[in-house]
C-alpha positions, 0 to 999 in steps of 0.5 A: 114402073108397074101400075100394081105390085103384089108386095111393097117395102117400106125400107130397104135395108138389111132385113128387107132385103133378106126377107125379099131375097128369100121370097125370091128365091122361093118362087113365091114372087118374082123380082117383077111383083116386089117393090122397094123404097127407100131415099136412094132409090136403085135395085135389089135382086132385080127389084126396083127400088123408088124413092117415092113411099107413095109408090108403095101406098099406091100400088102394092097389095101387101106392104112391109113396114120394114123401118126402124121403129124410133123413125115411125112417127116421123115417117107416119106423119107423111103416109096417106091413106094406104088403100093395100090389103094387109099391112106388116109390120117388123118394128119392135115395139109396136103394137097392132093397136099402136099402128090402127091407131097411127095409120089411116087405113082399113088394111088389116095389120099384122105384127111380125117380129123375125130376127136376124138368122133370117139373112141366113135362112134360118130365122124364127119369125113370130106373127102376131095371132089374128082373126083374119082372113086365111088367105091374108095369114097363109100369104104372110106365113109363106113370105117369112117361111123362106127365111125360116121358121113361123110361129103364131103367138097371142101379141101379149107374150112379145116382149116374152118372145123378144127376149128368147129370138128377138135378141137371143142369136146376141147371146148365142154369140156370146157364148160362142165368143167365149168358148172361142176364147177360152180355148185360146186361152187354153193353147189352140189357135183362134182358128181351129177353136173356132171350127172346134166351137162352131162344129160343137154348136151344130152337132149340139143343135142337130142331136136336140132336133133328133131325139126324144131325149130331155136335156137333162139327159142329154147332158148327162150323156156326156157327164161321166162321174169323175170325168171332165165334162161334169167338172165344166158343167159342176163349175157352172152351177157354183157358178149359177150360170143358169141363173145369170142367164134367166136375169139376163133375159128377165132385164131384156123382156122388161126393156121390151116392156118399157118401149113398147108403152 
């Protein structure tokens, strides 16, 4: 084991290793400059991976909290004072202020809410707005751009952002399934509705990336009076599949709220 590792994790399960993954493969750090814990121990990537978290206080400059946030106390109770240069947090429903308040540290401390696109390169990761060193931020941003997109936003519109990209890739699932669904429903093999909905999907997303138009328009585009589409789209607003939707995200955002208290 190295005596210093620029990057430690605290936890090693599947959204570390993603984020790990993605560093690597981004030649931000190699494999040599990472190091994980969890109770096992073993390898990732060709990281090594302790069963000592002591390890990581110890020897990594930054660390990622990348536990579940109901184990934080418990696990906090065993953490020493971390001597590291910034520590990153991805557990929902923590502040900042909670985790100064828990830690013993004078490490600066970043919130970081990515989500689960992120094993496919294609997250969105949410940083908390901070006043701290460029260096510290720009290291940070480019550790989460290799597994997507970066946002800095105030904490204070988490809750709001949990309940967009936190928990929104279940309710494009959802919506995926059910048209899966209903095309079988309608005649089509579960197989061919499926490359039906995941094309339509894509070309969707790729054409709201690459115009000026609204999406009002957009869908108007592919309204003809009298025609199908605008039956579907008719039927969901008698429906008020809009407002479902809003309600759905509403309860989310306050669910957000209540853990976070």
């Amino acid at each position: 084991m190295r005596e210093k590792y620029q990057l430690g994790f605290v936890g090693a399960g599947n959204m570390a290793q993603a984020i790990a993954k993605g560093i690597i493969d981004s030649n931000i750090l190699g494999a040599d400059e990472i190091l994980m814990s969890n109770r096992k121990g073993g390898s990732f990537e060709g990281i090594e991976i302790t069963a000592n978290n002591q390890d990581i206080f110890e020897k990594c400059s930054y660390i990622i909290l990348a536990i579940k946030p109901q184990v934080f106390d418990e696990i906090c109770a065993d953490f020493p004072r971390i001597n590291a240069k910034a520590i990153v947090s991805i557990m929902a429903g923590k502040s900042v202020q909670t985790l100064e308040n828990k830690l013993d540290t004078t490490a600066k401390i970043l919130r970081v809410m990515p989500n689960a696109p992120c094993m496919v390169c294609e997250g969105m990761n949410v940083i908390a707005a901070n006043d701290y060193e460029q260096e510290i931020n720009d290291f940070v941003s480019s550790i989460f751009a290799s597994t997507g997109k970066v946002l800095f936003l105030d904490e204070k519109l988490f809750d709001s952002m949990t309940s967009i990209s936190g928990s929104g890739p279940a309710y494009v699932y959802y919506f995926i399934k059910s048209m899966i669904d209903a095309g079988v429903q309608g005649g089509l093999s579960e197989e061919d509705s499926k490359v039906l909905t995941m094309q339509t999907f894509k070309g969707a997303i790729k054409m709201v990336e690459n115009t000026s138009d609204s999406l009002d328009l957009l869908i108007n585009k592919v309204c003809s009076k009298g025609g199908t589409t605008i039956q579907a789209i008719n039927s969901f607003g008698e429906d008020k599949v809009n407002v479902a939707i809003a309600k759905g995200i509403e309860k989310c955002k306050k669910r957000s709220e209540e853990l976070s208290k």
